[in-house]
Every structure is written in C-alpha cells, then in structure tokens.
C-alpha positions as CSV (number, residue, x, y, z in Angstrom):
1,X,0.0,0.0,0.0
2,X,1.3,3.2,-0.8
3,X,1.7,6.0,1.7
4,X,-0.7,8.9,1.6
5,X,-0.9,12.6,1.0
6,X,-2.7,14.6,3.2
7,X,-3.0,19.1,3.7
8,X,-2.7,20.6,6.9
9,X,-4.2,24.2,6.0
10,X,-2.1,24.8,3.2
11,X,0.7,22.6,4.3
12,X,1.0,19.2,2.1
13,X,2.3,16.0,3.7
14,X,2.7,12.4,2.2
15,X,3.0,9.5,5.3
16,X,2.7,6.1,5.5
17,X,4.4,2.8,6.6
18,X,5.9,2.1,3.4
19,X,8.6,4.9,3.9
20,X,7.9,4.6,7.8
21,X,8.0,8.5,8.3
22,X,5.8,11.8,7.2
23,X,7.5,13.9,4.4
24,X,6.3,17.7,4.2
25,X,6.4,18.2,0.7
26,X,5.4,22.1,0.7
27,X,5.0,24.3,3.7
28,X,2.5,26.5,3.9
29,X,4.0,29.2,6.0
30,X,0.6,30.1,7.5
31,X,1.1,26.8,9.6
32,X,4.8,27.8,10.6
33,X,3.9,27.9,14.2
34,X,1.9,24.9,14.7
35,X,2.8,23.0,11.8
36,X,5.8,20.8,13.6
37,X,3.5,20.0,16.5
38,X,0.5,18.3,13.7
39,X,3.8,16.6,13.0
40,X,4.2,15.3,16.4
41,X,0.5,13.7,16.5
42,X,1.1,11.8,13.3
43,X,4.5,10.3,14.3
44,X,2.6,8.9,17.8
45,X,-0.3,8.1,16.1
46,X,1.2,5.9,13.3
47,X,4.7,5.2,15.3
48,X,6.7,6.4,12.5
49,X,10.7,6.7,12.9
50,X,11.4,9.6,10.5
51,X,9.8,12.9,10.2
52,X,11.8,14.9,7.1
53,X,10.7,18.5,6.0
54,X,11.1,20.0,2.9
55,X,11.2,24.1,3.7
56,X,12.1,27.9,3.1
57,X,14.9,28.9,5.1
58,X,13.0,31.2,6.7
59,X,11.4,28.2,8.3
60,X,14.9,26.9,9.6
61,X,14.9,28.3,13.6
62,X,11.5,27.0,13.9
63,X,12.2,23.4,13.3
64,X,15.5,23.4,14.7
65,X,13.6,24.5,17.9
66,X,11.4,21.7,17.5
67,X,14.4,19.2,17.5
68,X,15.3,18.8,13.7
69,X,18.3,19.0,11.9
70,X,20.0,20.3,8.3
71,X,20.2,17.3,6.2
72,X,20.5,19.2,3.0
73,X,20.0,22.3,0.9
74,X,19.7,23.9,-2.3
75,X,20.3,27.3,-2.9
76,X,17.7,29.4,-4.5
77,X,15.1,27.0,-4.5
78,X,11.7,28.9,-4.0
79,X,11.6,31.5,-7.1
80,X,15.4,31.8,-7.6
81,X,15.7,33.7,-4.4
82,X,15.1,31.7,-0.9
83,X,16.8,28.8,-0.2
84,X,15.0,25.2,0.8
85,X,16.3,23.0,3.0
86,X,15.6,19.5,4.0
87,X,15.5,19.1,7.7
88,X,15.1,15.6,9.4
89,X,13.6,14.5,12.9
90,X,14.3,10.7,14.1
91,X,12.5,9.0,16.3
92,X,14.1,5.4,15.6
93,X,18.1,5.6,17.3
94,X,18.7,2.9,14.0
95,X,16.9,5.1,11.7
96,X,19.7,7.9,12.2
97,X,22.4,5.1,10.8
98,X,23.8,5.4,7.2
99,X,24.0,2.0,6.0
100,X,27.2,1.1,4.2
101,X,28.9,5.2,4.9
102,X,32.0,4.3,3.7
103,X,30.3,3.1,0.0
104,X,28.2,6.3,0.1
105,X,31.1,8.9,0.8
106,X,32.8,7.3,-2.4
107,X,29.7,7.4,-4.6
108,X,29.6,11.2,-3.6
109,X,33.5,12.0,-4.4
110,X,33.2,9.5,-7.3
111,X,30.4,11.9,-8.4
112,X,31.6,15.4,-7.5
113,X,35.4,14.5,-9.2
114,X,34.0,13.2,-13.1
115,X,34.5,16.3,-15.5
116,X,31.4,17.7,-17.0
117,X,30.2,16.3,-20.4
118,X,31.5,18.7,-22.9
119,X,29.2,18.1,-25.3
120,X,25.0,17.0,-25.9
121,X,24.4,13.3,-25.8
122,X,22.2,12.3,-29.0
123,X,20.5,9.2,-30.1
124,X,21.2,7.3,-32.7
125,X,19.0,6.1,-35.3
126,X,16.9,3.1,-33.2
127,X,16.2,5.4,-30.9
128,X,13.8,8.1,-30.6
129,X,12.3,10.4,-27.9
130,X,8.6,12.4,-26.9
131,X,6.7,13.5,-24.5
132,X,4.5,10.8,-22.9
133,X,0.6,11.1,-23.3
134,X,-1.8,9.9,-21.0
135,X,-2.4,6.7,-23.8
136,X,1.2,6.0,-22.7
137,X,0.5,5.2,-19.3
138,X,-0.1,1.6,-19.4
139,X,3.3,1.5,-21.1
140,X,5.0,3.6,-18.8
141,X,3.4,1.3,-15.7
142,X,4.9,-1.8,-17.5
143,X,8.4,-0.3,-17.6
144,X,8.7,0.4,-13.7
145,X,7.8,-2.3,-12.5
146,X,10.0,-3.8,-14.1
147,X,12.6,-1.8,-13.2
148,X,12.0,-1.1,-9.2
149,X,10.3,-3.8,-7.0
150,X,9.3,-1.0,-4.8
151,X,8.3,3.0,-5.3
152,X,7.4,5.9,-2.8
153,X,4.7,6.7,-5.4
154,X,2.1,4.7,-7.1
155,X,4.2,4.8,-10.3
156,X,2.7,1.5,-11.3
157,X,-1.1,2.8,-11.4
158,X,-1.7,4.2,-14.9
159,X,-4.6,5.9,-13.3
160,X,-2.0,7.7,-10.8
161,X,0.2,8.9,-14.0
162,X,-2.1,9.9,-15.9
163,X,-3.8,12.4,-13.1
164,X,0.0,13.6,-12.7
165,X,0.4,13.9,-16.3
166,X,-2.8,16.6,-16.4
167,X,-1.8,18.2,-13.1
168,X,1.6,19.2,-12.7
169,X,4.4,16.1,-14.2
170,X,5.6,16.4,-17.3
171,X,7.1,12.9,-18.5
172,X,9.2,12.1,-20.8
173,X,10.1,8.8,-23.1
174,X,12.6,6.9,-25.2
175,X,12.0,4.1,-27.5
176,X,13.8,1.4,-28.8
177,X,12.0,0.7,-32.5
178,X,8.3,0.4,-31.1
179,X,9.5,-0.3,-27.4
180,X,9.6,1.9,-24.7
181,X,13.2,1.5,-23.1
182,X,13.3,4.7,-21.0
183,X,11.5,7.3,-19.3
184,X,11.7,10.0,-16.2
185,X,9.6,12.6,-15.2
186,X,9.8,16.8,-14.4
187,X,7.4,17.0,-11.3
188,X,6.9,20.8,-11.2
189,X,5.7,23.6,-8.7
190,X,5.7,26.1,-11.0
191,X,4.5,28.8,-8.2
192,X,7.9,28.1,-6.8
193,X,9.9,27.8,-10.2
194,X,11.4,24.7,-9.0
195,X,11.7,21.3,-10.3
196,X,12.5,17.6,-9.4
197,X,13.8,15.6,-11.9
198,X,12.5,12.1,-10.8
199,X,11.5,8.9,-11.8
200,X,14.4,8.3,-14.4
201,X,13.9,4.3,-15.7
202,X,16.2,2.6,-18.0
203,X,15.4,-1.4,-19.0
204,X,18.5,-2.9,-17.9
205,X,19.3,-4.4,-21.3
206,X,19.6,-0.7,-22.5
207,X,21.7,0.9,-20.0
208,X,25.1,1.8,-20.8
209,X,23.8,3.8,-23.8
210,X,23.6,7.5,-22.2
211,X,19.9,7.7,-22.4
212,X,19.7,9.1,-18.4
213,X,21.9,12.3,-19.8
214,X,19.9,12.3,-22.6
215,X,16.6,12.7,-20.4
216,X,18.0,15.1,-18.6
217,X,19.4,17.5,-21.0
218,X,16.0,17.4,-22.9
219,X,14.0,17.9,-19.5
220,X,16.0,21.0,-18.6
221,X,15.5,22.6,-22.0
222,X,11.9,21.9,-21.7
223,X,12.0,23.6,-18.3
224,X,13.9,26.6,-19.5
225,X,11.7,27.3,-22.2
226,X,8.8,27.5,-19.4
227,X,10.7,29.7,-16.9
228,X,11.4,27.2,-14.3
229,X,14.9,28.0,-12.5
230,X,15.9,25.0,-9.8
231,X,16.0,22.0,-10.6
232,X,17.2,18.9,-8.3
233,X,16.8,15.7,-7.8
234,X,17.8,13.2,-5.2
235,X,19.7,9.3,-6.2
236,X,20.1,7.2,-4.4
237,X,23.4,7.0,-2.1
238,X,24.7,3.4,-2.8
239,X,24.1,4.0,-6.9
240,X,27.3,5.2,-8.3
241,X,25.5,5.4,-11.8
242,X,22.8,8.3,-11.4
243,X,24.8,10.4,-8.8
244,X,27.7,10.6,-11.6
245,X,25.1,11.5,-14.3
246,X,23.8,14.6,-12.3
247,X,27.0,15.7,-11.4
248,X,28.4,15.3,-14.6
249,X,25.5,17.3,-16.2
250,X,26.3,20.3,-13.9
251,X,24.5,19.5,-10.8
252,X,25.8,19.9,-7.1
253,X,25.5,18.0,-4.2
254,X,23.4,19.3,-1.7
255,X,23.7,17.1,1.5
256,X,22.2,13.2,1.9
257,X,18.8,12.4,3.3
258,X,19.6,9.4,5.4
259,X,17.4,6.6,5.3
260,X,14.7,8.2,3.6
261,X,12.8,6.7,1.1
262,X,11.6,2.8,0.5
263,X,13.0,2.0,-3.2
264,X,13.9,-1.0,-4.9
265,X,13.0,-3.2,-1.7
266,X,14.4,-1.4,1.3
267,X,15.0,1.9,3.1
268,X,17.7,3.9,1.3
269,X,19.7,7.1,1.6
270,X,19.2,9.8,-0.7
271,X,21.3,12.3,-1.9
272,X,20.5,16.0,-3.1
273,X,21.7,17.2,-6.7
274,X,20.5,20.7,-7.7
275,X,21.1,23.1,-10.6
276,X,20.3,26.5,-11.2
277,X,18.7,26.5,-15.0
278,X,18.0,30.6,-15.5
C-alpha cells in the first residue's frame, strides 16, 4: 500500500508505513507555528521513525527548535531567491544510521570528481524520444515495474500517472523501435519555479547507452523554455550510476537524506543534486 498525502491548512504532507515517516512536501507558511507540532501527533499516532521537511529557510529556527536538523540544501530553491532545506527529525536511534557510509562517501566523491560532459548526448537512429501522453501510461506502468520492485509513489497505477500527467508532471520517453526503453519525469511547482527531476527508468538491457543524460538534457530545455529556474533531484546514495550523471551534467551535491525513502525493496539514503537552469 502506498503511503498517503494529506494538507494541513495549506501545508502538504505524504506518510505512511511504506517509507515509515511523514514527508512535508510544501510548507504553507501560514502553519509555521503549529505545523511541527501536527507533526508530532502523526508520528505517535502511526509510530513512525522519520519525520523529514522540505522548507524555506525562513522556516529553519522553527524546526530546529522543535528538535530537527539540516540534512540538506539547495540554494535558491523557491523563485530563484530563498533557499529550501531538508531538515530531518528521528525517532528510531537505527533510523539515524547510514547504512554502508564508507560506500556512500565514495559514490559522492566518485560523483563530485567526473568532469562535466563537454558536449549534448544524441540518439542514434533506433532510438527516438517524446513527451508521454496519458495513452502512454499503461506502457509507462509496465516499464517500472519492471525496473523497481518497490516506489514511494504509485508509479505502477496508470490511473495515478495519468492524473500527474494533467496536473503538474511532465514525462518524458525513449523508445527502442516500437519499445519503450526509458523514461523520467519533471514534477513541477511552477508557483515556486522549482523542479525535481525524478522517476528516471532505463530497462537494464539498455543501459550503458547514455539515455539518463539524454533525459535530462531534454528535460532541462523543456524547463527553461517554461521559466522554471531550480532543478534537483535526489539518487540514491549506494548508486554510483545516477549520482555521476547529475554531477556530470552540472549539478551539485546538496547534502544526503539518510534513510529516507523505501525503493527497490528497502529503506535507502538519498542524496541531493541541484542546478540553477536561469
């Protein structure tokens, strides 16, 4: 069962057991003062281990108050101009433990020492690239689940992409001949000008072919040309593969969001990539 999302006032949450922790996706600042103790009640209620908010740094001396720390930032992140930052409470003495640090910290100066890509990755003929329409979805669904044996959204409900599709994701595809091969996803608040680039799935058989830095460049022209001006994303800690595509693309790293997010099967560290795009 996937975890939920939920408003408090104008404040949007997604909890649930899967990830074992409440995620505040957008603070509304109108809840600033009683917003971390709503928090509070849903972490006794459900006995979750994690409570991580994603906030203005305005917002910053009000959590910390409340117990939580800086787990990562990005610069600029609400309209170019105010900086968000991730900030983390535990409840769970394990849940504060990095699994494997010593492979992480290497994926992380692995990432931040490649040299950019001097150059555009294209396709070559076989391949070609769109983006996804809601008669897509079924396809789409197929693909990741293939790919990940477990997602912090309902990825494989075609229902669930195609309301994303008309609301506020833009996706984007790449086909081998008639067989969709790769795709990813710009989930946008345009009221913010910010962007995550997320959901990036290659078939295994296909990777090695540069079609993640293909994605990407075409996702962050397509976000230009609307005016967004952050992106980020966040990969996972343990995957040398995606962290060296973002940084090699021009992204930074931003800090790690330790055990964070059920993917693939189990609890994993994230880490934060961002990139200014205007």
């Amino acid at each position: 069962m996937n975890d939920q999302l939920e408003t408090i006032g104008n404040t949007r949450i997604q909890h649930g057991k899967d990830n074992d922790r409440v995620y505040v996706m957008s603070l509304g600042m109108d809840e600033l003062d009683t917003i971390t103790k709503d928090l509070e009640k849903i972490v006794e209620e459900h006995n979750y281990s994690k409570v991580i908010a994603k906030v203005p740094k305005d917002a910053k001396s009000k959590f910390r108050h409340a117990g939580f720390k800086l787990e990562a930032t990005i610069p600029n992140f609400y309209n170019g101009e105010i900086d968000g930052l991730f900030m983390a409470k535990y409840y769970n003495e394990n849940r504060k433990k990095q699994k494997e640090k010593k492979r992480a910290n290497k994926v992380i100066q692995t990432a931040i020492n490649k040299p950019l890509l001097d150059k555009n990755i294209e396709l070559d003929d076989h391949f070609k690239s769109r983006i996804l329409k809601p008669e897509d979805a079924s396809e789409m669904a197929e693909l990741y689940k293939e790919v990940f044996k477990t997602y912090p959204f309902p990825i494989f409900d075609e229902d669930y992409l195609i309301k994303t599709m008309n609301s506020h994701v833009v996706y984007f595809g790449i086909w081998h001949d008639e067989k969709l091969v790769g795709l990813s996803s710009c989930e946008m608040n345009k009221e913010a000008s910010n962007v995550e680039m997320t959901d990036f799935a290659i078939l295994k058989e296909y990777r090695g072919n540069n079609l993640a830095f293909f994605l990407l460049n075409v996702m962050e022209e397509h976000m230009k040309s609307i005016g967004i001006k952050t992106a980020y994303s966040m990969a996972r800690s343990q995957s040398f593969g995606m962290n060296i595509t973002f940084s090699k693309v021009g992204y930074q790293y931003g800090g790690t969001l330790i055990n964070n997010t059920h993917i693939g099967g189990s609890i994993e560290s994230l880490n934060i990539w961002f990139k200014p795009l205007i």
